[in-house]
MOPAC internal coordinates of N, CA, C and O (Angstrom, degrees):
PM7 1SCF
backbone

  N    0.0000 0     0.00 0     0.00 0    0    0    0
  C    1.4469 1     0.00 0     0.00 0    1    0    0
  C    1.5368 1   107.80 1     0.00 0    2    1    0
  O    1.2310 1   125.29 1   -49.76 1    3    2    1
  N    1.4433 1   107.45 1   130.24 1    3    2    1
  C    1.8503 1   104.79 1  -175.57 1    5    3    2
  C    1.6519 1    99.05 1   -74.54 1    6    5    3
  O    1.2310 1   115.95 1    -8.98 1    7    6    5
  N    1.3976 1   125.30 1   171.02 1    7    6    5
  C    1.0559 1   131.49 1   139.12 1    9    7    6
  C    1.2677 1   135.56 1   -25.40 1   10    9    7
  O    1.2310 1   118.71 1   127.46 1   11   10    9
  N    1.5498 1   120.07 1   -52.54 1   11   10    9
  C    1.3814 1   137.88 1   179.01 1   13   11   10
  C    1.7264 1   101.82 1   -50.15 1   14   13   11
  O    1.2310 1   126.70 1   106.59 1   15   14   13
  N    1.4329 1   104.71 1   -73.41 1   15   14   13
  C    1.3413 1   124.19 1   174.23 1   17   15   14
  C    1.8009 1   116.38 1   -39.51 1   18   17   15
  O    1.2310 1   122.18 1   120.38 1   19   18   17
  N    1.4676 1   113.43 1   -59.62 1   19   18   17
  C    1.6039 1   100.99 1   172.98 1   21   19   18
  C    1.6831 1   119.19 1   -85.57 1   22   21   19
  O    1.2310 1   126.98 1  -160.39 1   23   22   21
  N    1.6841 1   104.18 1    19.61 1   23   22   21
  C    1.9224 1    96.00 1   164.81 1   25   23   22
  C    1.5952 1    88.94 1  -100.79 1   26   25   23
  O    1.2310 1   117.82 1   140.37 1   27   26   25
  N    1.8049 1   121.75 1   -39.63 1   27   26   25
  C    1.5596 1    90.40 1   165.29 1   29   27   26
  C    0.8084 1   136.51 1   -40.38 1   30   29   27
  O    1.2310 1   118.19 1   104.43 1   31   30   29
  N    1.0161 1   121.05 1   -75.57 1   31   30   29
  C    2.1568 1   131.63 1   156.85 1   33   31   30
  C    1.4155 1   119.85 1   -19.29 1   34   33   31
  O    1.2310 1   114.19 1   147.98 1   35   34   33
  N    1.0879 1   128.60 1   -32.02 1   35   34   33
  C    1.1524 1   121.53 1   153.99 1   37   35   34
  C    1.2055 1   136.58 1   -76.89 1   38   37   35
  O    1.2310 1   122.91 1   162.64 1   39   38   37
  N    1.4372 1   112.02 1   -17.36 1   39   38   37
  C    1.6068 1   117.85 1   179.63 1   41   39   38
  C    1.1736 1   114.48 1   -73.56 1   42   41   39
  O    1.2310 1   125.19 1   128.74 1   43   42   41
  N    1.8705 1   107.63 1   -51.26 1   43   42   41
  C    1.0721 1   110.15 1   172.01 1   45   43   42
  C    1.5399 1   135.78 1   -52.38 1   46   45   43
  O    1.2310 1   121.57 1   142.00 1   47   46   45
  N    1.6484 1   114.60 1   -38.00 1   47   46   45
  C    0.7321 1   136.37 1  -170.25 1   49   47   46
  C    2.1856 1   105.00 1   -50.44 1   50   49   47
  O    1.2310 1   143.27 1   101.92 1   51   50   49
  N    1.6112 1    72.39 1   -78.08 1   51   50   49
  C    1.8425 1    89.13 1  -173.88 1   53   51   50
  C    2.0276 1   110.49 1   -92.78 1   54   53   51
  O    1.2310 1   131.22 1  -179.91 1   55   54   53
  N    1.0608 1    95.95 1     0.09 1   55   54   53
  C    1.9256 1   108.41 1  -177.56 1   57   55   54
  C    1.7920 1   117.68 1    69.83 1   58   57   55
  O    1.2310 1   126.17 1   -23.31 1   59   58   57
  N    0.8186 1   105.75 1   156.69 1   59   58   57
  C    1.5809 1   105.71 1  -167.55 1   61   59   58
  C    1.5926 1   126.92 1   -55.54 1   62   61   59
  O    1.2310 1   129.62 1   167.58 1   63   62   61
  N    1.9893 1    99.06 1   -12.42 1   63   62   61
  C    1.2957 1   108.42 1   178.21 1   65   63   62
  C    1.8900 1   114.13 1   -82.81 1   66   65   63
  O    1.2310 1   126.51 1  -172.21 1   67   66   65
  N    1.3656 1   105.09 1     7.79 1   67   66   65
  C    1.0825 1    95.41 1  -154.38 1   69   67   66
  C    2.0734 1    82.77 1  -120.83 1   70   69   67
  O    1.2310 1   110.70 1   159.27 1   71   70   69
  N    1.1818 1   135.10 1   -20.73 1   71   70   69
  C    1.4558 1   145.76 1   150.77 1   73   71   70
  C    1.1878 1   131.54 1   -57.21 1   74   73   71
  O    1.2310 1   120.88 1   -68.23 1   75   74   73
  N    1.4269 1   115.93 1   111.77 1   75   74   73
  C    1.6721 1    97.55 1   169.39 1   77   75   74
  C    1.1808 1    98.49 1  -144.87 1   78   77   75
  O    1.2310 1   126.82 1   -18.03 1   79   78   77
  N    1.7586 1   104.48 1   161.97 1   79   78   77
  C    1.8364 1   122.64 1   177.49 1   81   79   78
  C    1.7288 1   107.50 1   -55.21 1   82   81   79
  O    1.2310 1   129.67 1   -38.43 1   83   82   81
  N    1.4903 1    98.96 1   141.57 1   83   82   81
  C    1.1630 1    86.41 1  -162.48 1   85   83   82
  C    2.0583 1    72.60 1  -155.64 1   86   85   83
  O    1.2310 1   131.78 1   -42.84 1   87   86   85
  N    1.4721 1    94.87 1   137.16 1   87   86   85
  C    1.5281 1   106.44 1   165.63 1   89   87   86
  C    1.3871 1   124.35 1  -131.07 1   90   89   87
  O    1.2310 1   126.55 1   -31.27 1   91   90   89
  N    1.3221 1   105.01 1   148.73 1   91   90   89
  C    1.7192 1   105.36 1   165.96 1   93   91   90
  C    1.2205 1   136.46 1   -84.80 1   94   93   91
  O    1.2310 1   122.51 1  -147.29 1   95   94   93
  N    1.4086 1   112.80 1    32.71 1   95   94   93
  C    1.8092 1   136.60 1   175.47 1   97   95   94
  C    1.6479 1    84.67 1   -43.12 1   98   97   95
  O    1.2310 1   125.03 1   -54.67 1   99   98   97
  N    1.2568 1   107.95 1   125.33 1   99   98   97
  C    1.7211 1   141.74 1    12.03 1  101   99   98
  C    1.5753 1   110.48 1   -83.76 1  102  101   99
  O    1.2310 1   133.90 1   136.57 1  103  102  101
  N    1.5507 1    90.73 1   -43.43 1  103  102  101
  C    1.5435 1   102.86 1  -171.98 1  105  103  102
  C    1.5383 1   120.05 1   -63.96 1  106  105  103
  O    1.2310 1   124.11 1   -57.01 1  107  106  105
  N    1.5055 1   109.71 1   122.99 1  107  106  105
  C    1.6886 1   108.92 1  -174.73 1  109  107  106
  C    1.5314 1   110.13 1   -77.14 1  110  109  107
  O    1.2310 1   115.31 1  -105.14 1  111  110  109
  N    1.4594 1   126.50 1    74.86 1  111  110  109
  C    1.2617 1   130.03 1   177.03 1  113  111  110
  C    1.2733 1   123.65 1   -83.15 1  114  113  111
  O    1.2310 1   117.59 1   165.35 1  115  114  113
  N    1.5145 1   122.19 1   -14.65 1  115  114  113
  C    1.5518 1   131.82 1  -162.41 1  117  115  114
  C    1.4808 1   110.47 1  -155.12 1  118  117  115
  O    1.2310 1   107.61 1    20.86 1  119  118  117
  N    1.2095 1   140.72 1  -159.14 1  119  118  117
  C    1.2980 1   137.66 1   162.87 1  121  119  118
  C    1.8063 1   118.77 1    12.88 1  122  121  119
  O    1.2310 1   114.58 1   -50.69 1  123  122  121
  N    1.2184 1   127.88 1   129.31 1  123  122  121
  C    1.3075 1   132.67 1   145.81 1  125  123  122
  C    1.3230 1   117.50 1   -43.13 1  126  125  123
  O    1.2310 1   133.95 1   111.17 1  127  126  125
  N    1.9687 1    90.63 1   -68.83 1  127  126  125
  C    1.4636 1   105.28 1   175.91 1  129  127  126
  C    1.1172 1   101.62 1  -135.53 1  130  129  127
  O    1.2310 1   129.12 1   -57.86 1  131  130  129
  N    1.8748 1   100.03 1   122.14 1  131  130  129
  C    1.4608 1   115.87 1   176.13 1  133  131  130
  C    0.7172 1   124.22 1   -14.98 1  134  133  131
  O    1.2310 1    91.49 1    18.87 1  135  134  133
  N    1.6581 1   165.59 1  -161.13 1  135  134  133
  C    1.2114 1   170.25 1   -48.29 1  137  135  134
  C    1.6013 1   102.52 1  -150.98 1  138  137  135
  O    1.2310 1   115.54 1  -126.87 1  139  138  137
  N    1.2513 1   126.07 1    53.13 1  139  138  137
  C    1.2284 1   147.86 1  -163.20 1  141  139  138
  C    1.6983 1   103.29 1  -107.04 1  142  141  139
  O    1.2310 1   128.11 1   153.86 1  143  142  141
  N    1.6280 1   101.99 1   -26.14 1  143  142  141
  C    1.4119 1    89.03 1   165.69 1  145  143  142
  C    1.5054 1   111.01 1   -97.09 1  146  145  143
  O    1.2310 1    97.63 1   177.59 1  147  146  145
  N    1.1260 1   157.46 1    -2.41 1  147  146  145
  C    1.2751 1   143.85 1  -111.14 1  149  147  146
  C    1.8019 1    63.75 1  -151.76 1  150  149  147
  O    1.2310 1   114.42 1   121.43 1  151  150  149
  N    1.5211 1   128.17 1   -58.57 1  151  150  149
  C    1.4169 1   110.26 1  -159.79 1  153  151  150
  C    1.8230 1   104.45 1   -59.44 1  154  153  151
  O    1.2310 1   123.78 1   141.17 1  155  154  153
  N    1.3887 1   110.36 1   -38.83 1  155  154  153
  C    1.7138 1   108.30 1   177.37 1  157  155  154
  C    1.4819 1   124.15 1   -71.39 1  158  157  155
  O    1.2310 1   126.52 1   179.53 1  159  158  157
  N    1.2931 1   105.06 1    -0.47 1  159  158  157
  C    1.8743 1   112.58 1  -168.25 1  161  159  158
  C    1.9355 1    78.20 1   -80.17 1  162  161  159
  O    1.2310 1   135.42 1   -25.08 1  163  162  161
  N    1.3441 1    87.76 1   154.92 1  163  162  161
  C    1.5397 1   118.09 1   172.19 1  165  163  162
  C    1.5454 1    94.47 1   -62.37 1  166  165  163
  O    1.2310 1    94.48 1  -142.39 1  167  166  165
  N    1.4204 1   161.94 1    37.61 1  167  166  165
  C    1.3925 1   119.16 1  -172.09 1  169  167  166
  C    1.7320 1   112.36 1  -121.85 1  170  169  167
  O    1.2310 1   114.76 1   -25.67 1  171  170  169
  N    0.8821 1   127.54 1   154.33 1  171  170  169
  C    1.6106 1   129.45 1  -168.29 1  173  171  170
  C    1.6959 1    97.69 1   -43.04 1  174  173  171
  O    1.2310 1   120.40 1   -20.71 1  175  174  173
  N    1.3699 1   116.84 1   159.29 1  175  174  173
  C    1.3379 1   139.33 1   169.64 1  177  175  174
  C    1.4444 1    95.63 1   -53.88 1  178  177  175
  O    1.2310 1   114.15 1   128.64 1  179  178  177
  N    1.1735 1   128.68 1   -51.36 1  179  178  177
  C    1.5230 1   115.24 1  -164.60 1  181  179  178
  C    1.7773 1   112.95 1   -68.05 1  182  181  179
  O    1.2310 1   124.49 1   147.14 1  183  182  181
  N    1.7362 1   108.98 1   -32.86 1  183  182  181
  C    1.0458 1   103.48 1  -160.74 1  185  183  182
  C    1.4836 1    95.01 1   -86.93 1  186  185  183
  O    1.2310 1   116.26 1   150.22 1  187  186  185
  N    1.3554 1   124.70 1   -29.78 1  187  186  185
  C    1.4225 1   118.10 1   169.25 1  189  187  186
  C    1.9893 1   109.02 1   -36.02 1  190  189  187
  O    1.2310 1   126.68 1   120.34 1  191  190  189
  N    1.4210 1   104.76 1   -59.66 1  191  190  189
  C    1.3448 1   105.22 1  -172.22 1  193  191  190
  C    1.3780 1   129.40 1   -48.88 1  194  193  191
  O    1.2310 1   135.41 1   149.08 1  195  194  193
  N    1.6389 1    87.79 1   -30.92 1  195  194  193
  C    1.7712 1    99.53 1  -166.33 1  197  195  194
  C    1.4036 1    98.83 1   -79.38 1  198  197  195
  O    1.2310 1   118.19 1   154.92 1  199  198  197
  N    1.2605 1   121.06 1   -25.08 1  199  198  197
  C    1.8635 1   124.27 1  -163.92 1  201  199  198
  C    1.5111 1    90.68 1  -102.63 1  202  201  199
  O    1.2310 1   113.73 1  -178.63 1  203  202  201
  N    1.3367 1   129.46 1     1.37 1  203  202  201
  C    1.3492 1   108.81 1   163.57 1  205  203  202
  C    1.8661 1   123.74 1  -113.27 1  206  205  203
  O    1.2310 1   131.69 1   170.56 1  207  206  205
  N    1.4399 1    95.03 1    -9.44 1  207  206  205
  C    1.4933 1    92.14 1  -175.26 1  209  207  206
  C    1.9560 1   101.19 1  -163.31 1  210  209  207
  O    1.2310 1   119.77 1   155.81 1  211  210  209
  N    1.3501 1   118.04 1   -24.19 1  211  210  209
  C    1.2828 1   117.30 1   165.12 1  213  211  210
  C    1.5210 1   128.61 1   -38.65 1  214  213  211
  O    1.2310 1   132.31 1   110.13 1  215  214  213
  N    1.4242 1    93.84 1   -69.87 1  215  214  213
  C    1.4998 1   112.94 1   160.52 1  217  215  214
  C    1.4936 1   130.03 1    -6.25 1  218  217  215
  O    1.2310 1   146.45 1    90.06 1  219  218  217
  N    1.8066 1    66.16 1   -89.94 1  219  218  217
  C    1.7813 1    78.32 1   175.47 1  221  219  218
  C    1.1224 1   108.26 1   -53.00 1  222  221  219
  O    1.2310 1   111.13 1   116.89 1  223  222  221
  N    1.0494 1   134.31 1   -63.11 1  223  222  221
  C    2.0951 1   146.58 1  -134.83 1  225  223  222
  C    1.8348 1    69.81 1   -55.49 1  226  225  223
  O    1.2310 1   127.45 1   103.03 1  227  226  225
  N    1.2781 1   103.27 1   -76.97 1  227  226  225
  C    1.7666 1    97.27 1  -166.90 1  229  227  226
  C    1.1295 1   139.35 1   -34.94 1  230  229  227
  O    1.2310 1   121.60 1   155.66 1  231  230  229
  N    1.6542 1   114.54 1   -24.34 1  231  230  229
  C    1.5620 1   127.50 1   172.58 1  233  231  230
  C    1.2564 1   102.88 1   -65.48 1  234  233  231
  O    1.2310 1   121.38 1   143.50 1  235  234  233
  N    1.4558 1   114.97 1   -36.50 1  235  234  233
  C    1.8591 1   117.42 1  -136.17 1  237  235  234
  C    1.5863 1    80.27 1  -110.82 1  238  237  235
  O    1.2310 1   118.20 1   166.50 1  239  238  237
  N    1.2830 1   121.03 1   -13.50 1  239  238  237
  C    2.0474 1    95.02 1  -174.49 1  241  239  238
  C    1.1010 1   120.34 1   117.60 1  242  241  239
  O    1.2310 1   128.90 1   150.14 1  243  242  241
  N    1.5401 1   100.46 1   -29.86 1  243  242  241
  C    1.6391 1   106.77 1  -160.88 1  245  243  242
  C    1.3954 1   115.17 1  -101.96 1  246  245  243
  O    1.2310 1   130.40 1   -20.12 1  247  246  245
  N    1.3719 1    97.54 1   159.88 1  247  246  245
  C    1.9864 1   116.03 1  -174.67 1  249  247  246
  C    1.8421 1    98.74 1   -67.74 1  250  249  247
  O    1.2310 1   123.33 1   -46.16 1  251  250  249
  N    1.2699 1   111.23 1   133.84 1  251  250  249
  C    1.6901 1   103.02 1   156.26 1  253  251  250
  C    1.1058 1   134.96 1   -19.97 1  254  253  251
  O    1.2310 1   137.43 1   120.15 1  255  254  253
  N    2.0083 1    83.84 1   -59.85 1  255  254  253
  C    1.7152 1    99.59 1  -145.33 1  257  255  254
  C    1.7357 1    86.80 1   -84.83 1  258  257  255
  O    1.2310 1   110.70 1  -162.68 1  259  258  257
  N    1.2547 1   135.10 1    17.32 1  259  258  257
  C    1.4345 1   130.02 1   165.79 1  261  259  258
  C    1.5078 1   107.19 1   -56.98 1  262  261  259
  O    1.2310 1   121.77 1   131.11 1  263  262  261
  N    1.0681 1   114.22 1   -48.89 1  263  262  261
  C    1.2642 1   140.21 1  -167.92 1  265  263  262
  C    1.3957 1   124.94 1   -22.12 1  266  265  263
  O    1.2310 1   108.18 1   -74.14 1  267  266  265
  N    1.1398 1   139.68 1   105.86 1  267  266  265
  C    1.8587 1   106.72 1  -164.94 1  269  267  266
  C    1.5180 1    88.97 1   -98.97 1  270  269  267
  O    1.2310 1   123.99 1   -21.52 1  271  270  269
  N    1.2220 1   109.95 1   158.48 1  271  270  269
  C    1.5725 1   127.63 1  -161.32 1  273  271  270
  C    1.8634 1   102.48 1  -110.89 1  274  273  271
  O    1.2310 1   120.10 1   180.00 1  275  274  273

């Protein structure tokens, strides 16, 4: 199963609120650049957002727009 295929499977599974980007800084185990797959996956603008920074913000407490860009 590629990557592509089990982050579908996972979305569907548990939905995008329940996924988030997640790296193994320091160690380069996955991604070049973070969320490099999630920006090329087919999925709506919203769910891109939520699987890149929604997520989290919601685990951790915090507002989005905290966010510095």
């Amino acid at each position: 199963m590629s990557i592509r295929s089990f982050m579908k499977m996972l979305i569907k599974l548990f939905g995008a609120q329940r996924v988030a980007l997640g790296s193994d800084y320091p160690f380069p185990l996955g991604e070049t650049k973070p969320g490099q797959l999630i920006e090329l996956m087919k999925l709506s603008a919203e769910q891109k957002a939520q699987l890149l920074s929604a997520t989290a913000c919601e685990f951790l407490g915090m507002e989005r727009d905290s966010l510095k860009r």
